[in-house]
N, C-alpha and C positions, 0 to 999 in steps of 0.2 A: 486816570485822573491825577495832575499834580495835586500833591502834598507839600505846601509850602514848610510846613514845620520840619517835615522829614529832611527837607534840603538845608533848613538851617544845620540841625543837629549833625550830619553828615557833613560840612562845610568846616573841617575840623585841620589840621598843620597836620601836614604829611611829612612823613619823615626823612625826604630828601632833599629839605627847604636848606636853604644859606640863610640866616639872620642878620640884618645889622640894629644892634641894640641900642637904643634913642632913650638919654633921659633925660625932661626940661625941670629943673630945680628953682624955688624961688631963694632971691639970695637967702633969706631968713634960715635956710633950712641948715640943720647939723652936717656934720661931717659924717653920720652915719647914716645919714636918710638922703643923702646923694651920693651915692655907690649904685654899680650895677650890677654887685656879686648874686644882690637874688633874684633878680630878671634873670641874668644869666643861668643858674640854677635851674632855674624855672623853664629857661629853654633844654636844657639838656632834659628834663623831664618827658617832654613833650617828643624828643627826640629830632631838634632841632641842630643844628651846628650853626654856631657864634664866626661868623668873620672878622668883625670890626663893633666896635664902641664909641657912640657920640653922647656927649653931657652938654646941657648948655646951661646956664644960670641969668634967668629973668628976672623982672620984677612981676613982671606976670604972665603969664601964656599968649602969644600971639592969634588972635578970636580966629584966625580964619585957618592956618596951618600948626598952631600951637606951636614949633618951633618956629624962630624966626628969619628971615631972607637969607640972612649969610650963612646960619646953618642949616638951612634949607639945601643953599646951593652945596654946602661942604658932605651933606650926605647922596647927593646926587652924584658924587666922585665917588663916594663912598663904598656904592648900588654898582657903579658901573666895574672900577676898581676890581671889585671881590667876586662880579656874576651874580651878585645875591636876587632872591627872587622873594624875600619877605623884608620886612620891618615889624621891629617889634618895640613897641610905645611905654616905657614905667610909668606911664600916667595912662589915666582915665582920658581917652578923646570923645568930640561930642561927633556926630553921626559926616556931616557937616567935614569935620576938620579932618577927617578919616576919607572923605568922597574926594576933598582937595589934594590932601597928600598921594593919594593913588593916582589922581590924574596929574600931579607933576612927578612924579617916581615911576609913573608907568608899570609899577608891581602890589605886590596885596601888601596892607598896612593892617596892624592887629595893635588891641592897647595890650594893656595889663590884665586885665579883666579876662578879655578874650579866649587871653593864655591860658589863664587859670579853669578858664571852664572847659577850654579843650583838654588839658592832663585830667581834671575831674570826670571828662566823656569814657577818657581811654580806662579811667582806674575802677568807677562804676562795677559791681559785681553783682548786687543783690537786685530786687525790684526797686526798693524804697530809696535807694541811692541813684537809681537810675531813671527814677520821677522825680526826683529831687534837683539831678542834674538837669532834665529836661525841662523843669518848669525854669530854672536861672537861665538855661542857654533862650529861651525864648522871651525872657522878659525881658533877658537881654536886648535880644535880634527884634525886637516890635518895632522898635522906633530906625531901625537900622533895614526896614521891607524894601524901602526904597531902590536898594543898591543893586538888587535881583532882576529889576525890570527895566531897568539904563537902556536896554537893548531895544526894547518897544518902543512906540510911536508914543509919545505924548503930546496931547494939543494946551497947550497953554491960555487958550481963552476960549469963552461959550459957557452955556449952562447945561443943567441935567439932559440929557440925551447928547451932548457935544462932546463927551468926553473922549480922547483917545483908548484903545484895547489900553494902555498898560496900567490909566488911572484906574479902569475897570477893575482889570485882573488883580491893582494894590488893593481898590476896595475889600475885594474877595477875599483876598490873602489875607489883609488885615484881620476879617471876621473868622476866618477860620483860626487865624495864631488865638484871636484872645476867648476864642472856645475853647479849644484845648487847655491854653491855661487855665481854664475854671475849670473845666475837668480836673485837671493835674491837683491842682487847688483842692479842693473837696475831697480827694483818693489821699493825699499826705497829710490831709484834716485829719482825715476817717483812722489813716496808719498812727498819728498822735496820739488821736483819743485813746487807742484799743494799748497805743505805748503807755500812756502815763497810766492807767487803769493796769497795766502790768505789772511796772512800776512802783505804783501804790501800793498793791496787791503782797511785794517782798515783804513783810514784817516781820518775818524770823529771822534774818541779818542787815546787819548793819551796810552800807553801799559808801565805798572810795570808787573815784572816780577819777584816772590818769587826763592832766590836761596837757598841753602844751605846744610848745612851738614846732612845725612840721619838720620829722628829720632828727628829732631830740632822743630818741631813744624810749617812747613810751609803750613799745609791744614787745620791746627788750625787757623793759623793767619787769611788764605782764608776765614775761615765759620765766622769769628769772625768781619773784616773788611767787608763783603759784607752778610751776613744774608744766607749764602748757606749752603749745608749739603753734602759737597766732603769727601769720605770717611776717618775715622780719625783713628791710632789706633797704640797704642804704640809695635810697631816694626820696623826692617830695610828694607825699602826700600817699604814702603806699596802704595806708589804712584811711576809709571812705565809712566804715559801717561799724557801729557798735559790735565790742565781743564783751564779754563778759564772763570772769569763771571767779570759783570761788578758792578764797587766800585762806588758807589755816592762819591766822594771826597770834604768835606767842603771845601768852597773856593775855589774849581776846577769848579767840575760838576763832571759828569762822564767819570771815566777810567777804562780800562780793562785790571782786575789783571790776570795774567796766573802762576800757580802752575804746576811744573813737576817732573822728576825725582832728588831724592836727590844723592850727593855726597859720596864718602868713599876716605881716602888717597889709593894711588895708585888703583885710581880705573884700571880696565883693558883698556887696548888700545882697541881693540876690541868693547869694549863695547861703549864707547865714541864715535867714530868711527860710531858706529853702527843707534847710537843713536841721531844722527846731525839731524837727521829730526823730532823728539820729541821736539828738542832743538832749533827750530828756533825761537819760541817765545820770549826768554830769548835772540838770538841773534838777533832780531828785537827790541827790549824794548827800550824804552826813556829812563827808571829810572830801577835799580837791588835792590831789597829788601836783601838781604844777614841775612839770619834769623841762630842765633847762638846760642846753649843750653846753659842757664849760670851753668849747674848743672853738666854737664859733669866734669869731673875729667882733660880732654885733649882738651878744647876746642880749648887754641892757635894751639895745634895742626891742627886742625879741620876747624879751621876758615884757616889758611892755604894751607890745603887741599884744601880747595872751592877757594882761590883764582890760584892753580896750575891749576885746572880745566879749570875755565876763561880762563888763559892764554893761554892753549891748544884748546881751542874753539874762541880764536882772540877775545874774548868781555868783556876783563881784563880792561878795558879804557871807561867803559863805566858808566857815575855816578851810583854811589853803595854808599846803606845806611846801617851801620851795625845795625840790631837790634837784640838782645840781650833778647832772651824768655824765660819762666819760672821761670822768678824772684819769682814767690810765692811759688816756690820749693826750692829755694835758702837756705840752711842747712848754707852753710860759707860763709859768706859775704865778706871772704878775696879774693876769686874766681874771685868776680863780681869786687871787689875794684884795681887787678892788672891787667882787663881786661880793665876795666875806665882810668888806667892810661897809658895804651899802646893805647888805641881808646878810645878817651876823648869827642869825638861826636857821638859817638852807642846812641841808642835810648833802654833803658829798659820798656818790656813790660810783660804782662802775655794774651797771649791768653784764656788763661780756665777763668782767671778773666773780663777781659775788662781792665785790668791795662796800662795803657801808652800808650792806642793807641787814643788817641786825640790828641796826642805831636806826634805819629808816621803819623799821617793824615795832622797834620800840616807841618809839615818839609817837606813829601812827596809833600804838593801845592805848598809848598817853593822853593823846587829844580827843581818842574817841569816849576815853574814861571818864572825862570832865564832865558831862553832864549826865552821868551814869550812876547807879551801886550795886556795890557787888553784894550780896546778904544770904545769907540761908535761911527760909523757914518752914516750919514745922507745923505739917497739918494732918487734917485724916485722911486717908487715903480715897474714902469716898466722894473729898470735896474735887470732883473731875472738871467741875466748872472754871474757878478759881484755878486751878493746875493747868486750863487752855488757856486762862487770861494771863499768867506768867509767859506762858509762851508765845502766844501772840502778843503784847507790850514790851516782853523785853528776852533777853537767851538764857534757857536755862542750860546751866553747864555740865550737870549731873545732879541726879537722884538718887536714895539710897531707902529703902521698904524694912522699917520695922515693925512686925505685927499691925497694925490698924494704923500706924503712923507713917509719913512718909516726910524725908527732907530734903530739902528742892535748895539746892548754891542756883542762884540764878545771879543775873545782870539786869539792873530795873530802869530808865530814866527816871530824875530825881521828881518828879511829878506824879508818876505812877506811886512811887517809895511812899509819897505822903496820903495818896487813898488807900493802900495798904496797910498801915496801921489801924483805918477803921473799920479794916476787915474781922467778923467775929470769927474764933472758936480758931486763930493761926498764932503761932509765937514764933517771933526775930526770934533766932538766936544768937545772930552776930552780923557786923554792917561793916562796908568798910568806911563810912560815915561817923563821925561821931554824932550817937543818940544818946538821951536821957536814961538812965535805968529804967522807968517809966517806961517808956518802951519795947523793955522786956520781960513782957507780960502777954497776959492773954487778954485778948479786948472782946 
């Protein structure tokens, strides 16, 4: 029986394509959001080889081929020129302007999107990342069925029973793709719920959560802050799935760092979307590490990107520390110097050295300190109850047993600190808060 879904998902850039890279920019647009360096990028990920580069600047997109006549014709020399047997689109095309371009190029046309969810098919490793990719590749390809059955007979006029086999066979297709997505849908529901319920569940440490731009060095920072060996490797998008381990933090104790998928500007809805339950960690986190390449040619860009993302996953408002990695790559120091002066509190580090992450450990207990205290106190040893709810509310750091009494140095949030006081039969001994003498006492 065809499996129309299985042909999409499988319908992926082989790796002995020729590209030529097409970007249409409206004039309005920056000098850094019309470049092809991360298409390009993006093609090499894929495993694609770049021949040639076309830019064109509109006022607006041409409705029926999105580029228009004359570069139309100039990438048709382009195609022929180099033997290329793909095209690849930095814009978003509509199904339509994709069916045109293929029928005057004569070879397969791919947007941005496309791309992106092909490298995400090849990098998939787990279950949840691999439903995740399949529900975008298919919400993708829904409205793009059509393309599949060009071959078959279509009758263009008549009613119910009139139909040619191919309008048939899209009906069918049709209903099968958007079955599965409800499947798909409900299965990364289910994987959420049981995430965020996991999630919740950590109350004995605190949770930073590495974000950033794809490529930036944030599973570097991970093996480098916590002694791990999470996979590392200079490409886009080589981490798909949450890791998580835990950071001895100087002048904390222990936190647990989680590392997940990296960003791209306009990354796809779809994929975002898709990907809410990779992402709950990041959307659970006390602290956001926001980790940025200093060596990028477009980081403002970049660092922007990451923060539209945020925004679109509601946890834009959440403390975020920028740090600022590969400083020992760093070629122009004019880079790092106009990056310092737009964010004058980024933190520079070097993951492959050990550079600056003592100042990045520090500031980290700093920020996590803020709405925290640190106190010891003094109770009976029998009270077991009270001795869980320290534990469970906030870390205790160490304990010390004398005869019937016992004292707990813990870490409280500052909310917890103030129903503790009207705890009976416990004595503060000491805060690192200033309190009233009054409060130490026995209540």
């Amino acid at each position: 029986m065809f499996d129309p879904y299985s042909q999409i998902i499988t319908n992926t850039v082989k790796t002995t394509e020729t590209a030529i890279l097409v970007g249409v920019y409206l004039n309005s647009a920056t000098h850094s959001e019309h470049n092809l360096d991360e298409l390009h990028n993006l093609a090499d990920a894929a495993n694609v080889h770049t021949a040639a580069e076309l830019v064109q600047f509109r006022n607006k997109p041409e409705s029926a081929t999105y580029i228009g006549s004359g570069k139309l014709a100039e990438l048709k020399e382009l195609v022929n020129a180099h033997d290329a047997n793909l095209v690849i689109f930095d814009n978003d095309l509509a199904p339509s302007q994709t069916k045109n371009l293929e029928d005057e190029l004569k070879i397969k046309v791919i947007d941005r999107t496309e791309l992106i969810l092909d490298i995400f098919a090849s990098r998939a490793q787990t279950i949840e990342s691999k439903l995740a990719v399949e529900l975008a590749q298919l919400e993708y390809s829904l409205p793009r069925l059509k393309k599949m059955w060009t071959h078959l007979e279509r009758q263009g006029v008549g009613g119910v029973g009139l139909r040619g086999p191919g309008e048939k066979q899209l009906e069918v297709d049709r209903r099968l793709a958007q079955k599965r997505i409800q499947l798909l849908k409900n299965e990364l529901t289910e994987i959420h719920n049981r995430r965020k319920r996991e999630v919740a569940a950590r109350t004995e440490h605190r949770t930073v959560s590495l974000v950033g731009y794809t490529n930036a060095g944030k599973s570097s920072i991970m093996n480098a802050l916590t002694n791990s060996d999470v996979f590392v490797k200079n490409m886009l998008f080589a981490t798909l799935d949450t890791r998580t381990r835990k950071w001895n933090l100087p002048g904390w104790g222990p936190v647990l760092l989680s590392d997940t998928v990296g960003f791209v500007k306009n990354l796809p809805h779809h994929l975002v979307a898709s990907f809410r339950a990779t992402l709950e960690e990041t959307h659970n986190a006390d602290l956001l590490l926001h980790i940025a390449d200093t060596t990028s040619k477009h980081i403002h860009t970049e660092i922007d990107a990451v923060y539209r993302v945020l925004d679109e996953l509601d946890i834009r408002k959440k403390d975020t520390i920028l740090v600022l990695n590969k400083i020992d790559s760093l070629e122009q120091k004019e880079n790092l110097y106009h990056v310092i002066q737009k964010y004058p509190n980024a933190i520079q580090v070097s993951a492959k050295n050990n550079l600056g992450l003592d100042q990045l450990a520090a500031v980290v207990s700093n920020t996590l300190s803020k709405e925290f205290i640190e106190l010891t106190v003094e109770m009976s040893v029998s009270n077991g109850q009270l001795l869980a709810s320290l534990a469970k509310d906030g870390v205790i750091l160490s304990k010390q047993f004398t005869n019937e009494i016992i004292l707990v140095h813990c870490r409280l949030p500052k909310h917890v600190y103030g129903k503790l006081k009207n705890e009976s039969e416990i004595k503060i001994i000491n805060s690192s808060q200033n309190i009233n003498d009054d409060d130490d006492k026995k209540w």
